[in-house]
VEXMI-396272 format. One record per residue (C-alpha): residue in three letters; z, x, y. Coordinates in pm, whole numbers, plus 50000, padded with zeros to 5 digits. Each point is the difference from the previous one (the first is absolute). Layout:
ALAZXY...
% end
This chain:
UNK486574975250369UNK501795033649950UNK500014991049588UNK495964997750021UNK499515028650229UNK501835022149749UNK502605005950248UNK503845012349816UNK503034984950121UNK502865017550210UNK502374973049981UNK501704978749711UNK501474966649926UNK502114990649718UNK499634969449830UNK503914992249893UNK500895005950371UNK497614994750224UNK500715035450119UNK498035029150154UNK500875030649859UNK498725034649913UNK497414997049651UNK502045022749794UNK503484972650048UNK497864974449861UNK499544994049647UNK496634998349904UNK499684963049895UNK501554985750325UNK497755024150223UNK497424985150273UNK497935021850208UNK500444986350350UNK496245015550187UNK501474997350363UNK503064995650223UNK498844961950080UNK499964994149590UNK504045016849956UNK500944976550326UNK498364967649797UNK501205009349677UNK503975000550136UNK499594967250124
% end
């Protein structure tokens, strides 16, 4: 919802890791915008 409403991300996941980190510690390529605090929690699962 945040991706339609033009909303910008505050919090990152990395791909290789399944990590959230700060954007700039994450290479571009591996890089996931996670919208809101319920997305990081599901994407560390």
């Amino acid at each position: 919802m945040a991706v339609l409403a033009g909303g910008e991300s505050w919090i990152w996941g990395e791909d290789d890791t399944m990590l959230v980190k700060e954007q700039d510690d994450i290479e571009v390529e591996v890089r996931n915008p996670l919208y809101t605090r319920r997305l990081a929690e599901l994407w560390q699962r």
